[in-house]
Biopython code that builds the backbone (N, CA, C, O; Angstrom):
import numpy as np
from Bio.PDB.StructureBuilder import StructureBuilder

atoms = [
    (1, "UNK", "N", (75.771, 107.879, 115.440)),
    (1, "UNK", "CA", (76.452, 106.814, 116.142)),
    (1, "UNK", "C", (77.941, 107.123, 116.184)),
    (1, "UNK", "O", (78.617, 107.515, 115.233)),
    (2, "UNK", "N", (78.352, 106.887, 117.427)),
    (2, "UNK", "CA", (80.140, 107.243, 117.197)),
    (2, "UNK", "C", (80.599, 106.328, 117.546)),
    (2, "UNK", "O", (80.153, 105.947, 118.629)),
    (3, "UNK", "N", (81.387, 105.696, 117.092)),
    (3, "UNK", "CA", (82.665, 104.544, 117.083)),
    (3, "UNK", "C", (83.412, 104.926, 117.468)),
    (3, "UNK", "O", (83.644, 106.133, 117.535)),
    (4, "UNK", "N", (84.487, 103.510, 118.116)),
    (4, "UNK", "CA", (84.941, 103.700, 119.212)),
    (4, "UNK", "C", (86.512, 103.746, 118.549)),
    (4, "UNK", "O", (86.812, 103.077, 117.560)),
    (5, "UNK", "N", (87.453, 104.635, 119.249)),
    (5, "UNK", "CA", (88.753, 105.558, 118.595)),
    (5, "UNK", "C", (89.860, 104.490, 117.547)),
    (5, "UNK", "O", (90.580, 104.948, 116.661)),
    (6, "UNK", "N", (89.797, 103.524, 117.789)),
    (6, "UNK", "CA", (90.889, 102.363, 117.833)),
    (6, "UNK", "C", (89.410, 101.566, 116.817)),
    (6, "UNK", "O", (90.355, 101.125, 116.163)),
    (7, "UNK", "N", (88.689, 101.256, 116.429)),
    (7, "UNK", "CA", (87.623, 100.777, 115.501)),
    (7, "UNK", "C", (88.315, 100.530, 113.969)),
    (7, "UNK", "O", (88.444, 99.498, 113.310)),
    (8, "UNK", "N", (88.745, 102.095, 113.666)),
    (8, "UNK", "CA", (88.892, 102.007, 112.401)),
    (8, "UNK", "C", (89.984, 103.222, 112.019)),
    (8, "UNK", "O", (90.054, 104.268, 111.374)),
    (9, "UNK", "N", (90.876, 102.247, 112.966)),
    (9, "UNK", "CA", (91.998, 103.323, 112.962)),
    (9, "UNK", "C", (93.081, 103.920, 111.161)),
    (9, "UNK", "O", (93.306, 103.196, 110.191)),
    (10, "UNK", "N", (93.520, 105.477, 111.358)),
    (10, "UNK", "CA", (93.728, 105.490, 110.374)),
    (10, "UNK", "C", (95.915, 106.272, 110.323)),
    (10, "UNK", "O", (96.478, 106.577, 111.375)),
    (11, "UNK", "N", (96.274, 106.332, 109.621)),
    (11, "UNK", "CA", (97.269, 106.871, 109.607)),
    (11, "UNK", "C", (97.235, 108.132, 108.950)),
    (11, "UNK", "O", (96.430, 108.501, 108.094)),
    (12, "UNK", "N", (98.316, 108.832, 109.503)),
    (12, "UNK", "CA", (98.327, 110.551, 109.054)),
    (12, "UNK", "C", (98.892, 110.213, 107.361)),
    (12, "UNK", "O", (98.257, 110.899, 106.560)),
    (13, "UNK", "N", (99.589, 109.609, 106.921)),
    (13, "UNK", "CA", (99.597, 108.498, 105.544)),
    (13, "UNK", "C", (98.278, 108.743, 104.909)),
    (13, "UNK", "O", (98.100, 109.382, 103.872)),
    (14, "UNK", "N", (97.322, 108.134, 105.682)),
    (14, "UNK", "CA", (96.290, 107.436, 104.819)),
    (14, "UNK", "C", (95.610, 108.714, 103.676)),
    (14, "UNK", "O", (95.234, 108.537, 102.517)),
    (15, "UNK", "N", (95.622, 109.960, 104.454)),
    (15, "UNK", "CA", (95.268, 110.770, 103.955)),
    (15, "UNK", "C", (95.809, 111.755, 102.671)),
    (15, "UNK", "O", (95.099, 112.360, 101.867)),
    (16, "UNK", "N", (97.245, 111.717, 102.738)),
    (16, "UNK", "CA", (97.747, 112.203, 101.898)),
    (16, "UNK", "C", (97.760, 111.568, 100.048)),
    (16, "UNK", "O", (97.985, 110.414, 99.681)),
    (17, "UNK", "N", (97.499, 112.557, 99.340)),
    (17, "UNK", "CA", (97.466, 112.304, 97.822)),
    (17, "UNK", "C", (98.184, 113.368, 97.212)),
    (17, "UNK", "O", (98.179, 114.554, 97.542)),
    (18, "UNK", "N", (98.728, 112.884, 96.399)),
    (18, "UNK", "CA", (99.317, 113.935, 95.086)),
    (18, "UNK", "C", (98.438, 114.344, 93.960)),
    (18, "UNK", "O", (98.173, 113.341, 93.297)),
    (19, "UNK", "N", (97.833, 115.496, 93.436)),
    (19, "UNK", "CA", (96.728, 115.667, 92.688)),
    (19, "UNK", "C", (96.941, 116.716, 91.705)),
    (19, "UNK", "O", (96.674, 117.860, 92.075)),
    (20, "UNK", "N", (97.321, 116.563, 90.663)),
    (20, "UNK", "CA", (98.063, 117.049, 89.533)),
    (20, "UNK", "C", (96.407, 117.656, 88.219)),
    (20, "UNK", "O", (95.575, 116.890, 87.732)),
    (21, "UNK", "N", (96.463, 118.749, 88.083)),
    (21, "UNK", "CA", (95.336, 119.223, 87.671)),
    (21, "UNK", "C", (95.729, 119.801, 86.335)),
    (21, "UNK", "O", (96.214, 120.932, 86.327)),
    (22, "UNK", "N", (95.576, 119.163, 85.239)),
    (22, "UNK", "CA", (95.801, 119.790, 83.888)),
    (22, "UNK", "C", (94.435, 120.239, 83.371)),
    (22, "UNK", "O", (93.314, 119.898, 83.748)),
    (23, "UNK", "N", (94.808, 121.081, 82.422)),
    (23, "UNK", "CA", (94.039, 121.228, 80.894)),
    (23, "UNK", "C", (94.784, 121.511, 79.598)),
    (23, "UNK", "O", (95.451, 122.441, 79.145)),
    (24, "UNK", "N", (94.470, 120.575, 79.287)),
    (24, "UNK", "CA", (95.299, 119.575, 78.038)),
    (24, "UNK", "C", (94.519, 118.798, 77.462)),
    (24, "UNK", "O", (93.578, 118.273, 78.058)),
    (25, "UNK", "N", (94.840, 118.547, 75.908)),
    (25, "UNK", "CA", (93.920, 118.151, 75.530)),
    (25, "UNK", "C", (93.841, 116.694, 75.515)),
    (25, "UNK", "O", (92.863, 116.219, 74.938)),
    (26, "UNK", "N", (94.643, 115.934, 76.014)),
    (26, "UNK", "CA", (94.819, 114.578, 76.570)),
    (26, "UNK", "C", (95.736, 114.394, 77.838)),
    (26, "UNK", "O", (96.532, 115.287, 78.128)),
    (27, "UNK", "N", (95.626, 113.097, 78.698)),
    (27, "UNK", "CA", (97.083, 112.691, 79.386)),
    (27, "UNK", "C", (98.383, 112.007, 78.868)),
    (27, "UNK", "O", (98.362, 110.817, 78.554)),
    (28, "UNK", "N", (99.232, 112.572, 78.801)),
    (28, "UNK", "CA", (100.528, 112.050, 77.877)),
    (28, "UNK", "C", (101.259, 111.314, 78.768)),
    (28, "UNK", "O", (100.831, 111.486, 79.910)),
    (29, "UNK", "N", (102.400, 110.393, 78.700)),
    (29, "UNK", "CA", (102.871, 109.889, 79.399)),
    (29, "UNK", "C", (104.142, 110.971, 80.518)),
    (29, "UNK", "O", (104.789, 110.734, 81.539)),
    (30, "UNK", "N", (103.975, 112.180, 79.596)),
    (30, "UNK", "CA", (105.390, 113.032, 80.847)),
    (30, "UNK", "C", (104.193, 113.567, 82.040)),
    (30, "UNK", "O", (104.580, 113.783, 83.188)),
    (31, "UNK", "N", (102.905, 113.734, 81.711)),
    (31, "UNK", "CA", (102.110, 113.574, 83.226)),
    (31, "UNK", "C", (101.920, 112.541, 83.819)),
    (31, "UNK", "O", (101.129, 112.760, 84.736)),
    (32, "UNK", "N", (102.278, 111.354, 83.778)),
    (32, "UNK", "CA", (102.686, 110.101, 84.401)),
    (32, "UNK", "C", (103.645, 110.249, 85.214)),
    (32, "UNK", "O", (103.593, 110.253, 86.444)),
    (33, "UNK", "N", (105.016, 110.437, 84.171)),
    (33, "UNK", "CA", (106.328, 110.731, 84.657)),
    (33, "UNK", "C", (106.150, 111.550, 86.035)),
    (33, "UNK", "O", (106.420, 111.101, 87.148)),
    (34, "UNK", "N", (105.686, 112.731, 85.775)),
    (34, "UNK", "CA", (105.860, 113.964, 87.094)),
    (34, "UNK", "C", (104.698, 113.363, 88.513)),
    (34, "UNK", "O", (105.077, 113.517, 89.674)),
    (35, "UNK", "N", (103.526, 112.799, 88.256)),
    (35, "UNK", "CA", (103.025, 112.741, 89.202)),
    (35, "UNK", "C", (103.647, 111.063, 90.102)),
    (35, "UNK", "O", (103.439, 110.711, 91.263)),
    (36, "UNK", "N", (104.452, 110.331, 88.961)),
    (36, "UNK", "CA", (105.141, 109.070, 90.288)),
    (36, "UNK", "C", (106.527, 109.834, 90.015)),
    (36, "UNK", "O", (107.361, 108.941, 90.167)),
    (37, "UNK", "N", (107.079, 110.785, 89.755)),
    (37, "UNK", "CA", (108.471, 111.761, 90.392)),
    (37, "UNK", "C", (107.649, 111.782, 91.983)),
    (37, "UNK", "O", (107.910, 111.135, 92.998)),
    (38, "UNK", "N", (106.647, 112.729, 91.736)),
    (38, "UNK", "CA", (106.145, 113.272, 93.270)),
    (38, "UNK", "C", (105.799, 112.351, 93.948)),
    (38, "UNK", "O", (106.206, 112.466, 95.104)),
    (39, "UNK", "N", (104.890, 110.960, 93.653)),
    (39, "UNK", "CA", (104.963, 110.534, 94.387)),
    (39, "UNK", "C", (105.841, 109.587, 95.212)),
    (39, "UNK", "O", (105.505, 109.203, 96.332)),
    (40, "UNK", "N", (107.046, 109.207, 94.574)),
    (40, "UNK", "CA", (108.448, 109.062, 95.027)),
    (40, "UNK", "C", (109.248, 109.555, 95.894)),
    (40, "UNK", "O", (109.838, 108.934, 96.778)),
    (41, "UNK", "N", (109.285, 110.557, 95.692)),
    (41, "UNK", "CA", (109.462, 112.081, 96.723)),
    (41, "UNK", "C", (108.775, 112.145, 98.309)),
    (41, "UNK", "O", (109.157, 112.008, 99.471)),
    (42, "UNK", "N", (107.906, 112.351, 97.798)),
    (42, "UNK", "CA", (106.801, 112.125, 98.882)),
    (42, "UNK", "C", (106.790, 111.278, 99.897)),
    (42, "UNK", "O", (106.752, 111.457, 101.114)),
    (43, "UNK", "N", (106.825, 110.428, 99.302)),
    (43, "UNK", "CA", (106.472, 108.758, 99.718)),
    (43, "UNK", "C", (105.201, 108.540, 99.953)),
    (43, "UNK", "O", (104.874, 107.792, 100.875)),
    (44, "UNK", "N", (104.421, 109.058, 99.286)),
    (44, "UNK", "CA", (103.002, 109.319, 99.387)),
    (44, "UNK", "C", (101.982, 108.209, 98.079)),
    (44, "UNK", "O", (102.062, 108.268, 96.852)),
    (45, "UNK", "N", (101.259, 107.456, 98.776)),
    (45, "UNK", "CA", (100.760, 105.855, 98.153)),
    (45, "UNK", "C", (100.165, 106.495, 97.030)),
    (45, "UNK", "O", (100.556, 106.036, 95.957)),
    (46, "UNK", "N", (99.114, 107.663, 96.939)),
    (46, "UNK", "CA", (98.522, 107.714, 95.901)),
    (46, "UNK", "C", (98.475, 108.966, 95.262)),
    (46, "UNK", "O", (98.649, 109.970, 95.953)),
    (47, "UNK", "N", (98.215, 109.100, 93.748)),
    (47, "UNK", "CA", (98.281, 110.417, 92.866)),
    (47, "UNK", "C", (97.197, 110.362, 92.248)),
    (47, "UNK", "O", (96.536, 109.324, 92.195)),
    (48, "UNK", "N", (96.822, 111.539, 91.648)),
    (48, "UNK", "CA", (95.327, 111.472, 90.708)),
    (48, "UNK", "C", (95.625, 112.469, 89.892)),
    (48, "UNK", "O", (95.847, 113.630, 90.237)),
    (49, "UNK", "N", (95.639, 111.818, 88.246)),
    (49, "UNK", "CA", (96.213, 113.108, 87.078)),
    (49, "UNK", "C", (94.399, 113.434, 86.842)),
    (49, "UNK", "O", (93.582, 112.540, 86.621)),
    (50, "UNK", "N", (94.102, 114.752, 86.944)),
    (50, "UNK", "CA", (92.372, 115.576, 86.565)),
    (50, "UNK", "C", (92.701, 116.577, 85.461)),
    (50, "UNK", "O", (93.144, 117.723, 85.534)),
    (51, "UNK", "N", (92.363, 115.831, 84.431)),
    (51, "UNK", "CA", (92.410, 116.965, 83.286)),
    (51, "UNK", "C", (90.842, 117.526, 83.054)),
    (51, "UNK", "O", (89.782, 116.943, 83.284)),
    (52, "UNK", "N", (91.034, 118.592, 82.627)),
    (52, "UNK", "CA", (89.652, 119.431, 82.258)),
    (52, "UNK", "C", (89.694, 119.683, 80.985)),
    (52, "UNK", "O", (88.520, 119.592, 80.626)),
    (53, "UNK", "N", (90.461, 119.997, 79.903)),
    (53, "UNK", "CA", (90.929, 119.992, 78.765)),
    (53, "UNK", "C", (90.251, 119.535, 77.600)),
    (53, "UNK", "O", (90.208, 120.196, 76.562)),
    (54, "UNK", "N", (89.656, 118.288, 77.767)),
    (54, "UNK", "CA", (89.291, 117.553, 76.656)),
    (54, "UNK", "C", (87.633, 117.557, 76.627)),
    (54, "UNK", "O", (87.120, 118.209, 77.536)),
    (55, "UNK", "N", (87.136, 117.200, 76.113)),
    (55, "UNK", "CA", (85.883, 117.300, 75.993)),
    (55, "UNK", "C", (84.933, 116.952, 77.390)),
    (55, "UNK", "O", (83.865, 117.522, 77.615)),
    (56, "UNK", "N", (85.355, 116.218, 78.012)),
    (56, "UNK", "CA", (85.009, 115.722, 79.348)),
    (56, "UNK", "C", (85.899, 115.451, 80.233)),
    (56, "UNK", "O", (86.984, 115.095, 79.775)),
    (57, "UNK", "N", (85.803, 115.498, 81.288)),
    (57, "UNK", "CA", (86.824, 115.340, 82.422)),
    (57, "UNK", "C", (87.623, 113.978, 82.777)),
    (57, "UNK", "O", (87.167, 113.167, 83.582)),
    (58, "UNK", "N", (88.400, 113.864, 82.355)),
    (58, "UNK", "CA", (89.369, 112.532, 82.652)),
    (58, "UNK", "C", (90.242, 112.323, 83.982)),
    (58, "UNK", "O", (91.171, 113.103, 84.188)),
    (59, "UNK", "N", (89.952, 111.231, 84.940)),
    (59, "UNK", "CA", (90.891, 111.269, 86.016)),
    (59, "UNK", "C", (91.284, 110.286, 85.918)),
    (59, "UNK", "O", (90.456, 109.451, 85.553)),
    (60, "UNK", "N", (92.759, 109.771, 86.173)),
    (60, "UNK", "CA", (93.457, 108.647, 86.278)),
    (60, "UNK", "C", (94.217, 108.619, 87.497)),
    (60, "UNK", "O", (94.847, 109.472, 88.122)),
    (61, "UNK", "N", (93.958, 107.275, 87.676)),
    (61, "UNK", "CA", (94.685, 107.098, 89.648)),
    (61, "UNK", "C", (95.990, 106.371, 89.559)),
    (61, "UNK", "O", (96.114, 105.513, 88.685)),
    (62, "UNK", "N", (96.964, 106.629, 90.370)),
    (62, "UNK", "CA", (98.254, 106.140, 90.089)),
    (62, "UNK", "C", (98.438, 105.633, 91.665)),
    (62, "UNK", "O", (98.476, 106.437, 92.597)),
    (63, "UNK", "N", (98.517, 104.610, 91.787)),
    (63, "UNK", "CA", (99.074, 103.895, 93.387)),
    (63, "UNK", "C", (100.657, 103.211, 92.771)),
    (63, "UNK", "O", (101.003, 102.564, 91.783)),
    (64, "UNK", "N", (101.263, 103.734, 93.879)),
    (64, "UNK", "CA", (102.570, 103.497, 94.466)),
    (64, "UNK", "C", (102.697, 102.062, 95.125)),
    (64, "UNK", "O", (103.751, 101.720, 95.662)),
]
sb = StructureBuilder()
sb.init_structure("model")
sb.init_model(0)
sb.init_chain("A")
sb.init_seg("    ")
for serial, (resi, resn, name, xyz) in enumerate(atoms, 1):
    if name == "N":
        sb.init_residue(resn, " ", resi, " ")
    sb.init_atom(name, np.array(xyz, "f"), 0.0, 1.0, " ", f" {name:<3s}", serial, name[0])
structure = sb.get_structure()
């Protein structure tokens, strides 16, 4: 089924994320710090800190 252009319109915005990829053995607060630096910068709504580091995979979402 294709919908029609103007339906569910999106912004060249909507798409952009900041995505900060550690391995570490936790998230500390200076990976906080750097990923709302960037997203400040940016001006970009959302960030996602992905550590691999720790025993299981931890992601935390940061909106602007």
């Amino acid at each position: 089924m294709k919908y029609p252009e103007n339906k569910y319109p999106l912004q060249k915005e909507s798409y952009k994320i900041i995505l900060e990829v550690k391995a570490q053995k936790d998230i500390v607060d200076s990976h906080y710090a750097w990923v709302l630096n960037y997203l400040g910068i940016s001006k970009c709504p959302l960030g996602l800190i992905i550590n691999f580091g720790g025993n299981s995979l931890v992601t935390k979402r940061l909106i602007l």
